[in-house]
C-alpha positions in Angstrom: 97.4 100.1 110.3 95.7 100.7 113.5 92.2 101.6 114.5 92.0 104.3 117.3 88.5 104.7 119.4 87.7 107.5 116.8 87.1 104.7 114.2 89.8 106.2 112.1 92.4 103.8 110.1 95.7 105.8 110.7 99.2 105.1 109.2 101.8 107.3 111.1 105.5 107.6 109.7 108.1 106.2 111.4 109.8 109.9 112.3 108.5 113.6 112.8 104.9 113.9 111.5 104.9 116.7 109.2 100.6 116.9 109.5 97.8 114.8 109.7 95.8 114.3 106.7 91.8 112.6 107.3 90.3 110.9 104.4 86.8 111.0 103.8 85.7 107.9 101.3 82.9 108.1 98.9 80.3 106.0 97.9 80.7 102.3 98.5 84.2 102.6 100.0 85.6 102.1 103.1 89.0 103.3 105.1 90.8 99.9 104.2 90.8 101.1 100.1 93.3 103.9 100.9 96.0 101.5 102.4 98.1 102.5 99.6 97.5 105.9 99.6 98.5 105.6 103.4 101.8 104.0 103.3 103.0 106.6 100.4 101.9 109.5 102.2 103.1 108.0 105.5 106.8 107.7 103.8 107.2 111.1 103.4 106.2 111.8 106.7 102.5 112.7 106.9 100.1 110.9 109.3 97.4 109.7 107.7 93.7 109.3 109.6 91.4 107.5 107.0 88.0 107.9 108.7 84.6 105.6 108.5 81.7 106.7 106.2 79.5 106.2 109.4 82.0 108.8 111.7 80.0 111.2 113.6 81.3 115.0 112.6 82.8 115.3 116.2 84.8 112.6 115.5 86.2 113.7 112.5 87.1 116.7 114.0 89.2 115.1 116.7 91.4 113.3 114.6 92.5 116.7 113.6 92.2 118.3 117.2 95.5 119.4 118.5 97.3 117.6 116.2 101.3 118.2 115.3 102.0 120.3 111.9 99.5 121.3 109.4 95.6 119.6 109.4 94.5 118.5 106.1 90.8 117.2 104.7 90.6 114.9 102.3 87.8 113.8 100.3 86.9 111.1 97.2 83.5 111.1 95.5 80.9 112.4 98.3 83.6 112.1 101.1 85.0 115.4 98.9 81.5 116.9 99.1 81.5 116.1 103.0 85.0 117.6 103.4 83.7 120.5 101.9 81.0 121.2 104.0 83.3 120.2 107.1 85.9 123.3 105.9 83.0 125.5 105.2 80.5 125.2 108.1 83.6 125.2 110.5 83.3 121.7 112.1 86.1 120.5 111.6 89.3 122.9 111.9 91.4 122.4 108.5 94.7 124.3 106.8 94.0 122.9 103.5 91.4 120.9 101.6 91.8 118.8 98.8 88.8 117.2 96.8 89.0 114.4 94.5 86.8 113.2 91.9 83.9 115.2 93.4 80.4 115.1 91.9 79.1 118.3 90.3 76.7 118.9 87.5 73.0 118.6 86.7 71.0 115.8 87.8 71.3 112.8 85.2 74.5 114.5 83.8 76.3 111.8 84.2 74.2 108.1 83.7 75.3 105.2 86.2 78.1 102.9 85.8 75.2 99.9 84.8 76.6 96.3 85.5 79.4 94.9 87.7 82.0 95.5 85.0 80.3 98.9 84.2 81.4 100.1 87.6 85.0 98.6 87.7 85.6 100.2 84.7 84.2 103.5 85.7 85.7 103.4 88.9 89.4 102.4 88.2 91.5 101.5 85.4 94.1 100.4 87.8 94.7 96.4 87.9 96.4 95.9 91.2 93.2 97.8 92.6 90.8 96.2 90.5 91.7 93.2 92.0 91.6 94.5 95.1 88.0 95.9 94.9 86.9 92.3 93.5 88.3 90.5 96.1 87.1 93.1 98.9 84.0 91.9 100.5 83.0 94.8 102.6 83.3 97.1 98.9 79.8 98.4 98.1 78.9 97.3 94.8 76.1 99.4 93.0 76.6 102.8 95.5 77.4 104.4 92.5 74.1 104.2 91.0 72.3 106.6 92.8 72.5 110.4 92.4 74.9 112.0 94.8 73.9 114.3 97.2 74.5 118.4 96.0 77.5 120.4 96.1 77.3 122.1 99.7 75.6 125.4 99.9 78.5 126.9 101.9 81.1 128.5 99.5 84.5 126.7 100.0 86.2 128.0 103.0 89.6 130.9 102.3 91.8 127.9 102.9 94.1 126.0 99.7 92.7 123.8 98.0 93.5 120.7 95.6 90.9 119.6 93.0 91.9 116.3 91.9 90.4 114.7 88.6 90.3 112.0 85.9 89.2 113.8 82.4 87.5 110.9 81.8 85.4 110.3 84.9 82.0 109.2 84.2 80.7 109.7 87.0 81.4 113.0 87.9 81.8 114.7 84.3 85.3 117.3 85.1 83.8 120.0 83.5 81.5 120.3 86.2 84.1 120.5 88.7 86.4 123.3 86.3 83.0 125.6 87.0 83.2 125.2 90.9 87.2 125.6 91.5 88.5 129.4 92.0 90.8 131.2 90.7 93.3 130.8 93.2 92.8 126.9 93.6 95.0 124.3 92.0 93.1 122.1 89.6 95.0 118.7 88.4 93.2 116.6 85.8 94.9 113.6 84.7 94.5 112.3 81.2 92.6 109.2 80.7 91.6 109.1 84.8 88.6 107.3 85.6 86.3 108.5 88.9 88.8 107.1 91.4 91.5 109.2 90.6 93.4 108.4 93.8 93.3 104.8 93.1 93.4 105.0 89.1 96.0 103.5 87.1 97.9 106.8 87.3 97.8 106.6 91.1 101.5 107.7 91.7 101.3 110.8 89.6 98.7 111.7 91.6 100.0 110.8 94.8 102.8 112.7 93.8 100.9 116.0 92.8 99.0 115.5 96.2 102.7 115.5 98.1 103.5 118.9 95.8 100.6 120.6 97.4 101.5 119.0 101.4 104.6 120.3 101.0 103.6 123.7 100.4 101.0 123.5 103.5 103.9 122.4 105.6 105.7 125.4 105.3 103.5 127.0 107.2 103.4 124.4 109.9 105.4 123.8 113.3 106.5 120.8 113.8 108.1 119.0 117.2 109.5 115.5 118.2 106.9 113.8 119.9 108.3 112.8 123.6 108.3 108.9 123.3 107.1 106.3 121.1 103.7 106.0 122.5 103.3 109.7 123.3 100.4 111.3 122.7 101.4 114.4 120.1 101.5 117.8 122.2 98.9 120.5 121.3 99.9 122.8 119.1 99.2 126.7 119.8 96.6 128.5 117.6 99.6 131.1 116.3 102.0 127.9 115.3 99.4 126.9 113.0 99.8 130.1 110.4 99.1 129.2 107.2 102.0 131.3 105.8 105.4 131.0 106.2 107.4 132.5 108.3 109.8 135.3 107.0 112.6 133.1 108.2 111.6 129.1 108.0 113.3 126.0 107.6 112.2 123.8 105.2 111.9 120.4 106.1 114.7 119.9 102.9 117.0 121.6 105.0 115.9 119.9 108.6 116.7 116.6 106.9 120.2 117.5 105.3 121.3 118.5 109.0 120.1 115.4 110.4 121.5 113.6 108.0 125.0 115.4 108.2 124.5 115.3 112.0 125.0 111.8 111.8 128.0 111.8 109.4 129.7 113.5 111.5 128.8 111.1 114.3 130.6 108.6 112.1 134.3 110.5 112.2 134.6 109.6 108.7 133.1 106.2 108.4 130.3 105.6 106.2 126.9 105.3 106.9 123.8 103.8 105.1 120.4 106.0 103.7 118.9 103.1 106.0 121.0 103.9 108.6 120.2 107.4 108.7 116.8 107.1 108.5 116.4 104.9 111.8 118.7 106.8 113.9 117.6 110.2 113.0 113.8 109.5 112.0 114.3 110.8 108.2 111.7 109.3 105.5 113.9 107.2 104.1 112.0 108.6 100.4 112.8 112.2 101.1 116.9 111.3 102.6 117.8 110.0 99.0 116.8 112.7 97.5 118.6 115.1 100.1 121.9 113.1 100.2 122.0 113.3 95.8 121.8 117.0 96.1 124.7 116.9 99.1 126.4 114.9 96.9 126.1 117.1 93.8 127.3 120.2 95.8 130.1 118.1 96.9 129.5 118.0 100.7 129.3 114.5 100.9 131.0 111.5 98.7 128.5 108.1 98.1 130.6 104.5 97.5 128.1 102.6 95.5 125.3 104.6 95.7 122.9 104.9 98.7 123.2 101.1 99.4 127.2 101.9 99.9 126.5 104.3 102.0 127.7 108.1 102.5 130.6 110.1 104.7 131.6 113.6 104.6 133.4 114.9 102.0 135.8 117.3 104.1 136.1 117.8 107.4 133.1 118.9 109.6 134.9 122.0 110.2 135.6 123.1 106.7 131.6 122.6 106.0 129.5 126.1 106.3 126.0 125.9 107.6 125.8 128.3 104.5 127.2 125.1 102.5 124.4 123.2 103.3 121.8 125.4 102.7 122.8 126.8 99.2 123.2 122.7 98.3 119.4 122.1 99.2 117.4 125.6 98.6 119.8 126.9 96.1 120.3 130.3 97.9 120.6 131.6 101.6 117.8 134.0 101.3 115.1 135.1 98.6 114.3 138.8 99.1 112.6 141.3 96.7 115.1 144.3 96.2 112.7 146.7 95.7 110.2 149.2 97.7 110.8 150.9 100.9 112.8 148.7 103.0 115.2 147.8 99.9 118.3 148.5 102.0 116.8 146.4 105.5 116.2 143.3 103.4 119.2 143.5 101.8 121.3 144.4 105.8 119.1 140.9 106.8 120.4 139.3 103.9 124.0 139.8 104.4 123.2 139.2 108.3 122.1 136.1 107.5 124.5 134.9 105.1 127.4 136.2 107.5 125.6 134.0 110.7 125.5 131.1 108.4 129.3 131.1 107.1 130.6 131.4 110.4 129.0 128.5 111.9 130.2 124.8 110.8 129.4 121.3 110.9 130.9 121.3 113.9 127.7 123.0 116.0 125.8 120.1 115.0 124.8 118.0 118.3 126.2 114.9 118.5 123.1 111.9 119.5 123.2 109.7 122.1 125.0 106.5 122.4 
């Protein structure tokens, strides 16, 4: 991980950055704790900026400034209560927030962690991070034991937002939290999580929910190759930033099952490697697996020993619909209500779109450079 003059810690993936998301730490922590969380977020293609506790708000706000695909806050413990009042005083220009194992309630509602081991155990249940906080000498022991400051007076901002929590935090009681999240905010509370939640022992579940709730914010986002390795990303116009999708939009499912077939076809028949794929075409390698099995499934492509044998195309390029492809990964070619006013125009677009689709092959697909 690097360290850019904004004093940010960023892991970028090795393709297309689907967003950027800054994380705020809490009490005692510092960027280096969310290593981890950077390199799984950074596999399925998010950039990942986490910031210093000591970052000026200005700086913050540039590490999302003109950034590609959608701009995401992320807070733990009072860096949630500091996101918060970033999204809500507009500082710092955000498409989603998520908050985890933020501290609510009453003054003295929840007692300190005590000792040493008090804190460890309050903190994290996790032992590969245990260790790490023991062995960590820049961790600051005992910031847990003062009172935090209070939940922002700013109401949270009309942006989504993810409440992350452990049920049994002791630090910040989750019942506290369940008062302050709307009704149109998504609230995951993991059984037996401790105040870290994003380092807990349950870490991956989480990590997973948080991708769940990326994903969804990316659909709203434009994103573009960057022009070189060392490129600077390109700023990205105020009306590419929607936070709705499109009415037609391709997922980045779909983007990655066309790369991916792209280079199949490349390969007149040979087989190629996930691996393989993945560096030439700048596909998380996580996400490719997942996209080749449902290929596979829909019998576009065949697989000899798996994704370490490598893939090839089932049929010809020419006998494989763009329509193909997009039924194997979304399941349909279009999702339209049937109903209303406009009944019969959706359902003209719909055929319009299915019709554009089937007449186009494999065969548009560019072939790369050699």
């Amino acid at each position: 991980m690097s360290a850019p003059a904004t004093g940010a810690v960023v892991r970028a993936p090795e393709g297309v950055s689907r967003g950027t998301v800054a994380v705020l730490s809490g009490r005692g922590e510092h960027p280096g704790i969310y290593a981890r969380l950077g390199r799984r977020l950074a596999a399925d293609g998010w950039t990942v900026a986490a910031v210093s506790p000591a970052a000026a708000d200005e700086e913050i706000a540039a590490v999302l400034d003109g950034v590609t695909g959608a701009r995401v806050l992320l807070g733990s413990d009072t860096g949630a209560l500091r996101a918060w009042a970033l999204a809500a005083g507009g500082t710092v220009g955000a498409d989603g927030l998520v908050l985890a194992g933020l501290p609510a309630g009453s003054p003295g509602s929840a007692p300190g962690p005590g000792d040493h081991a008090g804190e460890l155990d309050a903190r994290t249940a996790c032992p590969v991070h245990r260790g790490v906080l023991e062995a960590d000498p820049e961790f600051g022991w005992g910031a847990l034991s003062g009172p935090p400051p209070p939940v922002p007076a700013d109401p949270l901002p009309a942006l989504p937002v993810l409440w992350l929590h452990g049920d049994a935090d002791p630090i910040a009681p989750v019942a506290a939290v369940r008062g302050l999240a709307r009704a149109g905010d998504e609230v995951a509370v993991v059984a037996d999580g401790v105040h870290d939640v994003l380092n807990d022992q349950f870490h991956r579940i989480v990590a997973a929910r948080l991708v769940l709730f990326l994903e969804r914010l990316a659909k709203g986002a434009r994103f573009t190759d960057p022009a070189g390795p060392t490129a600077p990303a390109a700023p990205v116009p105020a009306a590419a930033r929607a936070r709705r999708a499109a009415p037609l939009n391709v997922s980045a499912r779909l983007d990655h099952a066309l790369h991916a077939l792209a280079e199949l076809v490349d390969a007149d028949g040979g087989t190629v490697t996930c691996d393989a794929i993945s560096r030439a075409r700048g596909v998380p390698l996580n996400s490719l697996v997942n996209v080749m099995l449902q290929l596979r499934r829909a019998g576009l492509v065949a697989s000899r020993r798996g994704c370490e044998g490598g893939y090839r195309l089932a049929r010809p390029a020419g006998e494989i619909t763009v329509a193909d492809v997009v039924r194997a990964t979304e399941g349909a070619l279009a999702t339209l209500r049937d109903t209303g006013p406009a009944a019969a125009l959706w359902a003209d677009l719909e055929r319009t779109v299915a019709e554009f689709l089937t007449a186009h092959t494999l065969t548009v697909l560019e072939r790369s450079p050699r």
